[in-house]
DRENDO-418881 format. One record per residue: residue in one letter; x, y, z of N, C-alpha, C, O in turn. Coordinates in steps of 0.1 Angstrom, whole numbers, padded with zeros to 4 digits, always signed. Layout:
# residues N
AXYZXYZXYZXYZ/...
# end
This chain:
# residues 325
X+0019-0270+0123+0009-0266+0132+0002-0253+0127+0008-0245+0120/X-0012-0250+0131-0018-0244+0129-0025-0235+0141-0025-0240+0152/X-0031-0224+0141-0041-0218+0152-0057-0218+0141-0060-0211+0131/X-0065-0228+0150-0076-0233+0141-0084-0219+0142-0092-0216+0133/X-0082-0212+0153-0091-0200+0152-0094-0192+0144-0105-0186+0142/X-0079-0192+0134-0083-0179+0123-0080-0184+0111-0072-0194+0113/X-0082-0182+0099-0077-0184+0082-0059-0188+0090-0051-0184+0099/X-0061-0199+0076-0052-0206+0077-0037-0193+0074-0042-0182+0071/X-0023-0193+0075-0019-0181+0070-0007-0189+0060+0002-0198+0063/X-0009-0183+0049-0003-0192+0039+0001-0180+0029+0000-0182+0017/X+0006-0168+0033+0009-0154+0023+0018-0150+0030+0017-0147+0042/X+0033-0150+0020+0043-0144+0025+0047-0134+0017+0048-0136+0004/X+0051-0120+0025+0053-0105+0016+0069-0109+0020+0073-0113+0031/X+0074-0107+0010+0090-0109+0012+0092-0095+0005+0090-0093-0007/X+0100-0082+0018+0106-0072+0012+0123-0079+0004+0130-0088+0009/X+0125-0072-0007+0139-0076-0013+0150-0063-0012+0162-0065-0014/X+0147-0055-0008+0157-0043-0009+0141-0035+0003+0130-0038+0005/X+0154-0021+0007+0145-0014+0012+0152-0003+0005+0157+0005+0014/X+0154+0001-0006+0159+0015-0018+0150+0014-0024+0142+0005-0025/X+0148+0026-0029+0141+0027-0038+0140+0037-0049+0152+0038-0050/X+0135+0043-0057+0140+0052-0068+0123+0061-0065+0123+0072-0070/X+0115+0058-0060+0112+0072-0055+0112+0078-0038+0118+0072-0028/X+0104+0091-0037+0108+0093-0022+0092+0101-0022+0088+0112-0025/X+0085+0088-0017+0070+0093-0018+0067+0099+0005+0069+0092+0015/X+0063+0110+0003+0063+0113+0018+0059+0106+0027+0066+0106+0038/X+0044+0096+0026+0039+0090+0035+0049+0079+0034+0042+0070+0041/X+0061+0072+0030+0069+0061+0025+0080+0064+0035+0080+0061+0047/X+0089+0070+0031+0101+0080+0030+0100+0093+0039+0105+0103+0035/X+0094+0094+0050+0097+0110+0052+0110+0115+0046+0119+0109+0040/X+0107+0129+0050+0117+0140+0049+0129+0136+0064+0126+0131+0075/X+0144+0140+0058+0150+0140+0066+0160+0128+0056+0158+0124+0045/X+0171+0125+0066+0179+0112+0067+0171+0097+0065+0164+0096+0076/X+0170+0089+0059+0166+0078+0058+0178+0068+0055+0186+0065+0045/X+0177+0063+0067+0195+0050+0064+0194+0040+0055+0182+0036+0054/X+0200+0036+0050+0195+0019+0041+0206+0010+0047+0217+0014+0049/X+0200-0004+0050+0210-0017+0052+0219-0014+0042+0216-0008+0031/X+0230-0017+0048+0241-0024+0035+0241-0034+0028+0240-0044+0035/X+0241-0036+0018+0241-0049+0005+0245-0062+0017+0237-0072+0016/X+0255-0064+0030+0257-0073+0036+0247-0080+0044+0246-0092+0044/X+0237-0070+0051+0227-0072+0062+0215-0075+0052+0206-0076+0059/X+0211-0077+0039+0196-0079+0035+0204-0095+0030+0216-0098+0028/X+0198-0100+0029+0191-0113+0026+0197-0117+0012+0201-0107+0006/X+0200-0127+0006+0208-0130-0006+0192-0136-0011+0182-0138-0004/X+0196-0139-0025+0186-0144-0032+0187-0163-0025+0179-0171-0021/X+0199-0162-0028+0201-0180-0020+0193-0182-0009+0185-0192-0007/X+0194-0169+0002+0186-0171+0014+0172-0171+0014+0164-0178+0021/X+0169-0164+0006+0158-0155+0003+0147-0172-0001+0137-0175+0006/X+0150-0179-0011+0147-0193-0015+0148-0200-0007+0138-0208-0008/X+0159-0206+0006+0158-0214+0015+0147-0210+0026+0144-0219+0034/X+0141-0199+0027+0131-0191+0037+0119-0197+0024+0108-0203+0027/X+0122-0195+0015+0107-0200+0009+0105-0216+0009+0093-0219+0011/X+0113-0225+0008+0113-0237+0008+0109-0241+0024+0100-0248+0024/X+0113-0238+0033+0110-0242+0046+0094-0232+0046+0087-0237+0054/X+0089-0224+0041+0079-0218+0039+0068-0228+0036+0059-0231+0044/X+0069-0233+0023+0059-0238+0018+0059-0250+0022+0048-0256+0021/X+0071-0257+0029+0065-0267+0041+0059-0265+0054+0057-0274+0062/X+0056-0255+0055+0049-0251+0071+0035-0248+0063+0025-0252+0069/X+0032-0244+0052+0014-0241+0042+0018-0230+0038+0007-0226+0033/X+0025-0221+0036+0025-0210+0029+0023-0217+0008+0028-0225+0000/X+0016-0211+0008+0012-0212-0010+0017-0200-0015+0026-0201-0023/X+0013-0186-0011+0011-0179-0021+0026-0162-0015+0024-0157-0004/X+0036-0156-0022+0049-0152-0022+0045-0140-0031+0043-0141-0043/X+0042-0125-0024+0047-0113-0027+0065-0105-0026+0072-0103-0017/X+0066-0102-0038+0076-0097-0038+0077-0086-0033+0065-0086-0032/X+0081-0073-0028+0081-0061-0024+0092-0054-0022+0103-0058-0027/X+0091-0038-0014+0105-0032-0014+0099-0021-0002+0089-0022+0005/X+0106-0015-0003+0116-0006-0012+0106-0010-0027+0096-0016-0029/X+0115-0005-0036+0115-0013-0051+0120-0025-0052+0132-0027-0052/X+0110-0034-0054+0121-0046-0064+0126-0046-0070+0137-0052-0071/X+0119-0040-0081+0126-0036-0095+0143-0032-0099+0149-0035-0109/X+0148-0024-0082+0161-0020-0084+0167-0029-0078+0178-0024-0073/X+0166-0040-0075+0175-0052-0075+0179-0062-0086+0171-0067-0095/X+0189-0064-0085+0193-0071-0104+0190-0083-0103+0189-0090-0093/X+0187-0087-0115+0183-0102-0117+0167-0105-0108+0163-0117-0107/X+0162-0096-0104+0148-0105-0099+0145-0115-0105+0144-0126-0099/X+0142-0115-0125+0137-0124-0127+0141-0141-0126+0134-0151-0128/X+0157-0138-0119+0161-0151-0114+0155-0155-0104+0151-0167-0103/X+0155-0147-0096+0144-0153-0085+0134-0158-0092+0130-0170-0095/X+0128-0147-0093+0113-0154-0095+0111-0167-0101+0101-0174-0098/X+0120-0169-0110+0120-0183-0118+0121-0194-0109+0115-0205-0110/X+0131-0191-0099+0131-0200-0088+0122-0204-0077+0122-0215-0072/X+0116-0192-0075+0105-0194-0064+0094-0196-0069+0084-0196-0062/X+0093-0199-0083+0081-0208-0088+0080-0223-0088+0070-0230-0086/X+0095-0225-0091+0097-0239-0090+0096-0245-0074+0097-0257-0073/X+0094-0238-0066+0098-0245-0053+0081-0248-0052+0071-0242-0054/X+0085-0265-0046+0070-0274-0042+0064-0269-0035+0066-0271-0023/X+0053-0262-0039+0043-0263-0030+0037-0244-0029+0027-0240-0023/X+0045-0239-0036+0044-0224-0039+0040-0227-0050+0045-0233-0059/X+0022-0218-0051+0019-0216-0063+0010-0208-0072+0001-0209-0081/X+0017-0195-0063+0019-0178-0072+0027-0171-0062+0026-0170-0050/X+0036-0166-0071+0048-0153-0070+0039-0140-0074+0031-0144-0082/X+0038-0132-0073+0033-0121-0074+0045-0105-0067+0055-0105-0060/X+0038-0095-0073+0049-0085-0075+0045-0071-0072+0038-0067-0081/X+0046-0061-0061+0046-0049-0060+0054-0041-0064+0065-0040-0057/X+0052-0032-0077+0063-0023-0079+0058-0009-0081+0046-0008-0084/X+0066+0002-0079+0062+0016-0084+0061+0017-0099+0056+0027-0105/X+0063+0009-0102+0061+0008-0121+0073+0018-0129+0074+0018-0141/X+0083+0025-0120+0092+0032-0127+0099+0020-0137+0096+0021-0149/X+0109+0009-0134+0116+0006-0140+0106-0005-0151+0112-0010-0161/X+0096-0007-0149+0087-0020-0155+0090-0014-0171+0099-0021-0176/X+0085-0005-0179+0089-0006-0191+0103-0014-0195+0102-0024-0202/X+0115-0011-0190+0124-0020-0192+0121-0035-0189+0117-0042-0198/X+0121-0038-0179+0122-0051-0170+0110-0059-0174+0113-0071-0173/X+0095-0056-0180+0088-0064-0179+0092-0076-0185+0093-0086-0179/X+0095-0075-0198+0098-0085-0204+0106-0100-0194+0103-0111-0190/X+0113-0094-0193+0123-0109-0183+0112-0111-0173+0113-0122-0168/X+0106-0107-0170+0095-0108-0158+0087-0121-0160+0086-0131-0154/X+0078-0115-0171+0067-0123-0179+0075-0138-0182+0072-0150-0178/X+0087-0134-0190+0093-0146-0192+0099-0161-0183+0102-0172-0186/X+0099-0151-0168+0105-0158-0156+0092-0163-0152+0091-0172-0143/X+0079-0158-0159+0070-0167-0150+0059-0158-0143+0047-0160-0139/X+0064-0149-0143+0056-0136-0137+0040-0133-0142+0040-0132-0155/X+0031-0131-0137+0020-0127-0142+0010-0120-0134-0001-0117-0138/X+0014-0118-0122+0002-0107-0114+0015-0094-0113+0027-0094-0117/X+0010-0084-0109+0012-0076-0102+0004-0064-0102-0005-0062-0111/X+0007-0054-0093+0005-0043-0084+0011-0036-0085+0022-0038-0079/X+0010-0019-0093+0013-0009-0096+0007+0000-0086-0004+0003-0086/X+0017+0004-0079+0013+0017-0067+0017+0031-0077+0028+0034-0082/X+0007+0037-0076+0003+0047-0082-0008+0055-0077-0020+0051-0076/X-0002+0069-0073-0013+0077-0065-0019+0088-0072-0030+0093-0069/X-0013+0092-0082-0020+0102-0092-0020+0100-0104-0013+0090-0108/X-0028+0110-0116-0024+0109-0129-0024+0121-0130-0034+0126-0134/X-0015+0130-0127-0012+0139-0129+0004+0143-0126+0010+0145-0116/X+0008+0143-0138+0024+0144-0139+0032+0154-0127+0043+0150-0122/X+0027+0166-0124+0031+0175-0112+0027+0176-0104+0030+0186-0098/X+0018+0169-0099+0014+0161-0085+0022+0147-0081+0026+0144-0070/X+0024+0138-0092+0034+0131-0094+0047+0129-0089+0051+0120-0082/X+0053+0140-0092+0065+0151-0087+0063+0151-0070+0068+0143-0062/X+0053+0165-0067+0053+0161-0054+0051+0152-0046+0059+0149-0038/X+0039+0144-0048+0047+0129-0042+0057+0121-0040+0058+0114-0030/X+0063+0121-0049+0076+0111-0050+0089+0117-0053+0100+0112-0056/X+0085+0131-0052+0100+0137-0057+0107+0136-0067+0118+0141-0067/X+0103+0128-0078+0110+0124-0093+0099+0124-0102+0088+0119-0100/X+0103+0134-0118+0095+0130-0125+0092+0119-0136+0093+0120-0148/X+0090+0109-0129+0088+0097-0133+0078+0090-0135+0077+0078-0134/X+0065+0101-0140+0048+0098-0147+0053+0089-0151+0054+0078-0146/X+0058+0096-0170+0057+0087-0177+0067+0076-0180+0067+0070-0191/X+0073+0075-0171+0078+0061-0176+0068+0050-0169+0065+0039-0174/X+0064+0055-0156+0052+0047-0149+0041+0040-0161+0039+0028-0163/X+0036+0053-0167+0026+0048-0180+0031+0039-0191+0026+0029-0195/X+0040+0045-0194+0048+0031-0204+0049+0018-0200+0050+0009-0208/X+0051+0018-0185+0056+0006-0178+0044+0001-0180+0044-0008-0189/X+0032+0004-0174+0017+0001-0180+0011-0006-0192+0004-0015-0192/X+0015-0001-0200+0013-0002-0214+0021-0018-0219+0017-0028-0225/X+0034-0012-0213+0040-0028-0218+0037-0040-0211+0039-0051-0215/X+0033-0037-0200+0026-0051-0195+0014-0053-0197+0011-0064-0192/X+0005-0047-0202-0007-0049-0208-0003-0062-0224-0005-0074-0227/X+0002-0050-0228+0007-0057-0242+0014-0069-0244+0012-0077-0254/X+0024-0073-0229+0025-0087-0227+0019-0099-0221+0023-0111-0219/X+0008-0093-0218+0001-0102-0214-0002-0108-0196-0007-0119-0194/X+0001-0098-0186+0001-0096-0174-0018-0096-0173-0027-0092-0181/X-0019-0104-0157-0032-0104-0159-0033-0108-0145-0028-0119-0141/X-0042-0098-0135-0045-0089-0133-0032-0079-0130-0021-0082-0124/X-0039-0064-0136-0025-0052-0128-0038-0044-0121-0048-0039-0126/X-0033-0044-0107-0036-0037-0098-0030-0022-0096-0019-0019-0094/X-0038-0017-0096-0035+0002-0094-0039+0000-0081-0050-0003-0078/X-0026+0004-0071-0029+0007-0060-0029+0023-0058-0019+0028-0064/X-0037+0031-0052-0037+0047-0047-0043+0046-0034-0054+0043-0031/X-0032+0049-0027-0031+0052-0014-0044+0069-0015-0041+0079-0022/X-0059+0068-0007-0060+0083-0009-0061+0092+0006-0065+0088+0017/X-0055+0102+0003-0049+0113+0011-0058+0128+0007-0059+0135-0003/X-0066+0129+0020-0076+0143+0022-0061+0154+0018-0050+0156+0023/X-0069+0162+0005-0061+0173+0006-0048+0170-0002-0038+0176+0001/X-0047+0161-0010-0035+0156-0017-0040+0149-0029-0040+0156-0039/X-0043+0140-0029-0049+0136-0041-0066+0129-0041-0071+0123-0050/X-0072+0132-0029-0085+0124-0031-0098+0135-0042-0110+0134-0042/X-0090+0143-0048-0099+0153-0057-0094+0143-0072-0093+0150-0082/X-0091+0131-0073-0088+0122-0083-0095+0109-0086-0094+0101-0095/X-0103+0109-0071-0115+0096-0072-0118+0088-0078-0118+0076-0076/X-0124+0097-0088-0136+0101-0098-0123+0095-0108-0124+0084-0113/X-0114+0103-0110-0104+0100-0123-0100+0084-0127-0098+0077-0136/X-0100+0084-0111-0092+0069-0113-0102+0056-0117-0101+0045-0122/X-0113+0063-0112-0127+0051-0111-0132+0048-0126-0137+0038-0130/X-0128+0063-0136-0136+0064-0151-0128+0055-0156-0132+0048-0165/X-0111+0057-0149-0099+0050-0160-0101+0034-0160-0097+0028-0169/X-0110+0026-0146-0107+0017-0148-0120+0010-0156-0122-0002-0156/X-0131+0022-0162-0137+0019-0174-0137+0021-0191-0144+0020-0201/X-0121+0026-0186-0111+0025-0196-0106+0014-0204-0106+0011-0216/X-0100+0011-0193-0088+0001-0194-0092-0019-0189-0104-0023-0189/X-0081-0025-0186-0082-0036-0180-0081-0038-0169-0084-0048-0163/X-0074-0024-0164-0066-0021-0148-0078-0028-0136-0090-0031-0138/X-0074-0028-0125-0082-0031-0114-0078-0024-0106-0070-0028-0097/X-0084-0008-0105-0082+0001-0094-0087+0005-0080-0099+0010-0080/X-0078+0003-0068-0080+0003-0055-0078+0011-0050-0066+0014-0050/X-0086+0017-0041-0088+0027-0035-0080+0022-0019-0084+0011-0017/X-0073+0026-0009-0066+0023+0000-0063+0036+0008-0057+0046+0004/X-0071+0033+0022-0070+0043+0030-0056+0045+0038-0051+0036+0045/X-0051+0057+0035-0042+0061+0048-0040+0056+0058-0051+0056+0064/X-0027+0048+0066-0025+0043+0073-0014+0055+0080-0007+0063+0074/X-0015+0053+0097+0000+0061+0102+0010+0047+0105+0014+0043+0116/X+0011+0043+0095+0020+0033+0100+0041+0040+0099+0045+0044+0089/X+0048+0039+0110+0061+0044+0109+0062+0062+0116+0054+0071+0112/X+0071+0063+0124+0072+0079+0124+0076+0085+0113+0084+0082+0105/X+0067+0098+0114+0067+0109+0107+0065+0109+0092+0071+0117+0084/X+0055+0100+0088+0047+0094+0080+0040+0107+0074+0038+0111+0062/X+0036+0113+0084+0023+0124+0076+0009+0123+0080+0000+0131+0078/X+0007+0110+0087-0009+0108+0086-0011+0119+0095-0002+0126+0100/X-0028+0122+0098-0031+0128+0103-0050+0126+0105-0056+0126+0094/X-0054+0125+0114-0074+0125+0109-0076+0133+0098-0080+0128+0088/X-0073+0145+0101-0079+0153+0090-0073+0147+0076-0081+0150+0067/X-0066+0143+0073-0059+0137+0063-0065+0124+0056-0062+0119+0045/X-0075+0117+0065-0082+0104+0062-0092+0105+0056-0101+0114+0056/X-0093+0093+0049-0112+0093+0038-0113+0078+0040-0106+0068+0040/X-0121+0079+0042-0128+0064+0047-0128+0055+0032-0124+0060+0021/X-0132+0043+0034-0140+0034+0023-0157+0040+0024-0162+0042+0013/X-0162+0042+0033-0175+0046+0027-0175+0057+0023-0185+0059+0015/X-0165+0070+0025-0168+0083+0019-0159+0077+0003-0162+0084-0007/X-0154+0070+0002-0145+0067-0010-0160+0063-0023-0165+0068-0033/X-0164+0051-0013-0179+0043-0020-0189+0050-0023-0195+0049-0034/X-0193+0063-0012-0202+0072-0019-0199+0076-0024-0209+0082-0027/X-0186+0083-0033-0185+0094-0042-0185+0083-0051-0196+0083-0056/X-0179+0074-0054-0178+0065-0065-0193+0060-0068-0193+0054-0079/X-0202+0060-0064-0218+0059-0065-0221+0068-0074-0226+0065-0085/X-0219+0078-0072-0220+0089-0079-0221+0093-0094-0228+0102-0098/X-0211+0081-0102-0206+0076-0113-0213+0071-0118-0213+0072-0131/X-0225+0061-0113-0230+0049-0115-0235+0037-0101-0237+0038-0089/X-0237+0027-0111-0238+0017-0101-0228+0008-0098-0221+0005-0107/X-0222+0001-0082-0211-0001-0077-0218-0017-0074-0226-0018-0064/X-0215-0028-0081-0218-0040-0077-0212-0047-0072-0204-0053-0080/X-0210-0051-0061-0200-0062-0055-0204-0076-0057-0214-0083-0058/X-0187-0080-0059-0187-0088-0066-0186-0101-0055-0185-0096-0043/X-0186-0113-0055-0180-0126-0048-0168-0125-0042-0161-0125-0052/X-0161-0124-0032-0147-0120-0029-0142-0133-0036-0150-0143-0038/X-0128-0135-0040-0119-0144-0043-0108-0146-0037-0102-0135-0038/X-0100-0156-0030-0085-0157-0025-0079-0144-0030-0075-0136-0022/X-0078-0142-0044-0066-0131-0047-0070-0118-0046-0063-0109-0050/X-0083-0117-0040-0088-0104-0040-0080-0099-0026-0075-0088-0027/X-0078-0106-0015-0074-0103-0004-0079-0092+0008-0092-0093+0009/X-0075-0085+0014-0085-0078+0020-0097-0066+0012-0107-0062+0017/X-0092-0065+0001-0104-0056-0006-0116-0061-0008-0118-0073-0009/X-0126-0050-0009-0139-0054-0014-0142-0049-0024-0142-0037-0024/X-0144-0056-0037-0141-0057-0051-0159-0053-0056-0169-0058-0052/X-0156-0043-0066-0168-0042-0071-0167-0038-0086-0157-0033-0090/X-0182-0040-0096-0178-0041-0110-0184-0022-0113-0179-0025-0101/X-0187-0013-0115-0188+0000-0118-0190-0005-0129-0183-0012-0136/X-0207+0005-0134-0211+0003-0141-0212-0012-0154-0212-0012-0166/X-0211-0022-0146-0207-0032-0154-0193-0038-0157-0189-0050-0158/X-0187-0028-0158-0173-0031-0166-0162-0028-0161-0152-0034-0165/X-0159-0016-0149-0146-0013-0143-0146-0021-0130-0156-0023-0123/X-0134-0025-0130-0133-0030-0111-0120-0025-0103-0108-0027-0105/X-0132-0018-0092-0124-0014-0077-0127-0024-0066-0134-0034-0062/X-0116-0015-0064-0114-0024-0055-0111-0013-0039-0101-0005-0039/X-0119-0016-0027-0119-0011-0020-0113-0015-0005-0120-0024+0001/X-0098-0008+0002-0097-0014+0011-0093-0007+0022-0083+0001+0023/X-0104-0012+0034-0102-0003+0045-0094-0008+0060-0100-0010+0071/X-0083-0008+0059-0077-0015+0067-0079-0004+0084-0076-0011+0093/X-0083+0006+0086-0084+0017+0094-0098+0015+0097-0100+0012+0109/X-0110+0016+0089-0124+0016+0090-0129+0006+0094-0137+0003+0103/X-0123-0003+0082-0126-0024+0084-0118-0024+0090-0108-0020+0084/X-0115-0029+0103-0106-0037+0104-0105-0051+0100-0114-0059+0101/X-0093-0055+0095-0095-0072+0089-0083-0080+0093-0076-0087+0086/X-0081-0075+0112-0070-0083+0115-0077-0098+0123-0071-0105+0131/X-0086-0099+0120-0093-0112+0125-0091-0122+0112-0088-0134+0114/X-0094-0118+0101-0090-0123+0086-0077-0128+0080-0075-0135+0070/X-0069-0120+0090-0056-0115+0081-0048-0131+0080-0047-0138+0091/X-0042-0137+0063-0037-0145+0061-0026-0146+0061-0022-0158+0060/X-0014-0134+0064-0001-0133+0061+0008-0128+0072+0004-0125+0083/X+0020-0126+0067+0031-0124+0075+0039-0110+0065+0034-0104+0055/X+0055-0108+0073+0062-0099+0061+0077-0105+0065+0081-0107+0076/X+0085-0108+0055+0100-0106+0059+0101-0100+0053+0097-0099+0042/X+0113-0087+0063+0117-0076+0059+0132-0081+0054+0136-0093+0053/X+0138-0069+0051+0148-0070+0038+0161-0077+0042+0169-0083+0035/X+0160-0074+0055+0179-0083+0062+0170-0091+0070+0176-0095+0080/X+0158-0096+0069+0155-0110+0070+0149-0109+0087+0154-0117+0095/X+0142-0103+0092+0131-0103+0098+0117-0101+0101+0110-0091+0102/X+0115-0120+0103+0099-0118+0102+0087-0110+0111+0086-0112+0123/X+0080-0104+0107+0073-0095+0113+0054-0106+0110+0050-0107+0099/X+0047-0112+0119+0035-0116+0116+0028-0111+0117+0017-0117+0114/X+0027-0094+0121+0020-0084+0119+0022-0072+0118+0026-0068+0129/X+0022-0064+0108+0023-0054+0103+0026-0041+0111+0034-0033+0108/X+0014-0041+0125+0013-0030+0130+0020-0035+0144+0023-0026+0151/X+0022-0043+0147+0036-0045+0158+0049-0046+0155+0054-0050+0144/X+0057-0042+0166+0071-0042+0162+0079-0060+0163+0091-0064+0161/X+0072-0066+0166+0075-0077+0174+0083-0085+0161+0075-0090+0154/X+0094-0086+0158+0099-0095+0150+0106-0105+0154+0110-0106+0166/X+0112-0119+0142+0118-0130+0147+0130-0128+0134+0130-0125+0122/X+0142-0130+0145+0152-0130+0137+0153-0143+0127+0155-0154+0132/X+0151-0143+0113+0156-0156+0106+0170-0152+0101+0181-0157+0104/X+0169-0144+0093+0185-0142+0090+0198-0148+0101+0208-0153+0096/X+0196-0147+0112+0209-0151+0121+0205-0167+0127+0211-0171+0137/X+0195-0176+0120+0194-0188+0117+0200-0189+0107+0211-0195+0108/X+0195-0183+0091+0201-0186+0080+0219-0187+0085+0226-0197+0083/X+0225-0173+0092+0239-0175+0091+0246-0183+0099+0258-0186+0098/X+0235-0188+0110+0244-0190+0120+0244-0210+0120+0245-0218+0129/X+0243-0214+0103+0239-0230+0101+0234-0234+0106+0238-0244+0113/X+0217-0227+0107+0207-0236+0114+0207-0242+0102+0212-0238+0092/X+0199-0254+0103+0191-0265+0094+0177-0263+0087+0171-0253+0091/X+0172-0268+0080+0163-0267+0074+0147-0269+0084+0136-0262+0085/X+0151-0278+0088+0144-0284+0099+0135-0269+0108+0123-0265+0109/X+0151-0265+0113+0154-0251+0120+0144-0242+0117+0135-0238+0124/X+0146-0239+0104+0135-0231+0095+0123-0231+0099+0118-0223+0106/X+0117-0248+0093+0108-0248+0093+0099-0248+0106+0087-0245+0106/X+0112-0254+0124+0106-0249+0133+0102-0238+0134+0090-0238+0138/X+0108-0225+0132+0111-0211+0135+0097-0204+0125+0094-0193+0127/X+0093-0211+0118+0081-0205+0109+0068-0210+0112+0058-0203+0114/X+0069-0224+0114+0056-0232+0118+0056-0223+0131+0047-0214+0129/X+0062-0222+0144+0058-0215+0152+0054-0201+0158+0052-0198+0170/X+0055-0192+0145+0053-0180+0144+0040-0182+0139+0031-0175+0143/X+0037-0191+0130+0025-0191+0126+0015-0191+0136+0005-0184+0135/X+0018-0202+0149+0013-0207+0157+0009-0194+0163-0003-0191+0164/X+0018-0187+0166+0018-0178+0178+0014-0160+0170+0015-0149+0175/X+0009-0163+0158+0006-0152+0154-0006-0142+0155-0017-0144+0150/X-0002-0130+0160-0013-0119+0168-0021-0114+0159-0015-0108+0149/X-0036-0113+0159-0046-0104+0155-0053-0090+0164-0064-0090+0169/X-0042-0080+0166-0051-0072+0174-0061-0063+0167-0057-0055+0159/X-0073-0064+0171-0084-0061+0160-0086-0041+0168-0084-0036+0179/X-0088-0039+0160-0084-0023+0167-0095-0013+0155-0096-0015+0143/X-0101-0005+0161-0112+0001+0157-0101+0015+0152-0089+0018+0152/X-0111+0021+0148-0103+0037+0142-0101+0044+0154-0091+0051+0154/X-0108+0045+0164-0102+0054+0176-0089+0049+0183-0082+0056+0189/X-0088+0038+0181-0077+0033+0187-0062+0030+0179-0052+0025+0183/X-0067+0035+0168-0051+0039+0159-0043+0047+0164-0047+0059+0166/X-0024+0041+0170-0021+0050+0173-0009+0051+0160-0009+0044+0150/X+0002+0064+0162+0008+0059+0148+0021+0047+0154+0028+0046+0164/X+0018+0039+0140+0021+0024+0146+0037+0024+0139+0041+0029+0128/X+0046+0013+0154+0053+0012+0149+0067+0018+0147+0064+0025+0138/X+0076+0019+0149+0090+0022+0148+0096+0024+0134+0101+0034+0130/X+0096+0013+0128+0098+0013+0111+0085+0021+0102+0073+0022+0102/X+0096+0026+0094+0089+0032+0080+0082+0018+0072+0084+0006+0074/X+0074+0025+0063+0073+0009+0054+0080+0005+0046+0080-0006+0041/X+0091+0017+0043+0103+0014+0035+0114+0002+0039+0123-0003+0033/X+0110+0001+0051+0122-0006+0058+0113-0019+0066+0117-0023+0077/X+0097-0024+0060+0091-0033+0062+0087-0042+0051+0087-0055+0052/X+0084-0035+0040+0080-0040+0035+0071-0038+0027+0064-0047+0032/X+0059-0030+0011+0049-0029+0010+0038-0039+0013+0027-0036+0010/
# end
């Protein structure tokens, strides 16, 4: 079943771990942050029977996420797996790009070919203060080696933050007339307590689009399925951003997807707390069947609350650490 009203919803973010190897503030506040135990998140076995009952309700298309994925072993077993399952057909990958110099290789070879590098600065000691580890350059290397293997598209995601790094705009916009990269600009969300957001802390997509004017000319392009909520544009011919305003735009009338979080609670929207337990189907020998009731009808029953910028409150109970990127 479907709700004919909105885009069909066929995008599942599957968090795999909620650890991670950095401790970026708007992610991670400061303080105590708990992690599931290895028992309560989701087994790879499970993790594949949730996708198989998936892609029989219409789900096609499977983000990996975290926490870090990366610091979970063997991903590329999965991923090999969740390529083969009927009816899925693209796996795709969010990572901080720390461990990718190692790991790409098994990646590419499992099958792997998109991903999304979250990256908020180029600057090695701003770097630091964000995330608390100096872990630039292994980020860049990680870069480099999936370039060289043949990954296609890598998305630079930069979250920008008034007063933190939006005096880097400009930097990021020239790099992606650099490179092959596809860099996106992504406004501040208060999603989770004690996140950091703040008004004064926000920059729109249009204050983002006019300084990037600035540069040149900003052509938009045709949107595509994998473009997803951004609005994609070519700079001066040759670089492409990618612009997304989930605060400004709202695009929960649009929105294609869902999230399972890491011990296996699906959330069909981001900014509600409202989740469905699957994991205590998986354990408790529901059926396949079961599944695919339990998903076809979330789909059915899944909320778009369309919400203007005044009506942002900070959303939510969970960090995104413990939802999902």
């Amino acid at each position: 079943m479907e709700n004919s009203l909105f885009p069909k919803v066929d995008y599942l973010r599957i968090s795999i771990t909620d650890r991670c190897n950095l401790r970026c503030f708007y992610c991670q506040p400061s303080g105590e942050v708990p992690i599931f135990h290895p028992h309560q998140i989701l087994s790879y076995e499970e993790i594949l029977q949730v996708v198989q009952a998936a892609a029989k309700v219409g789900f096609r298309k499977i983000r990996l996420t975290g926490g870090e994925p990366l610091v979970r072993r063997d991903l590329h077993q999965l991923i090999s797996r969740l390529l083969a399952v009927p009816g899925i057909e693209e796996v795709t990958l969010t990572t901080n790009g720390v461990l990718l110099e190692d790991l790409a290789s098994s990646l590419f070879t499992a099958g792997l070919r998109r991903i999304n590098v979250s990256l908020d600065t180029l600057h090695p000691l701003k770097f630091y203060r964000i995330t608390g580890n100096n872990f630039f350059h292994r980020v860049r290397r990680g870069l480099e080696k999936a370039l060289a293997l043949g990954f296609e598209p890598i998305k630079i995601n930069m979250v920008v933050i008034r007063g933190i790094n939006d005096d880097e705009l400009e930097m990021f916009a020239r790099w992606s007339l650099a490179t092959p990269f596809i860099v996106r600009f992504i406004e501040f969300m208060p999603i989770g307590p004690r996140n950091g957001w703040h008004p004064s802390k926000f920059v729109s997509i249009a204050e983002i689009g006019s300084r990037l004017n600035n540069l040149g000319t900003l052509s938009p392009l045709a949107p595509v399925a994998s473009d997803g909520p951004a609005q994609v544009f070519l700079l001066n011919s040759s670089g492409k951003i990618g612009l997304i305003g989930p605060l400004s735009h709202c695009f929960c009338q649009s929105c294609n997807r869902m999230r399972l979080t890491p011990e296996g609670r699906l959330r069909p929207c981001l900014l509600s707390d409202q989740e469905i337990d699957v994991r205590g189907l998986l354990r408790g020998n529901g059926s396949e069947d079961d599944l695919v009731r339990l998903l076809d009808q979330a789909v059915l029953t899944k909320s778009r609350p369309v919400r203007s910028l005044e009506q942002w409150p900070q959303s939510g109970s969970r960090g995104m650490s413990r939802i999902g990127g």
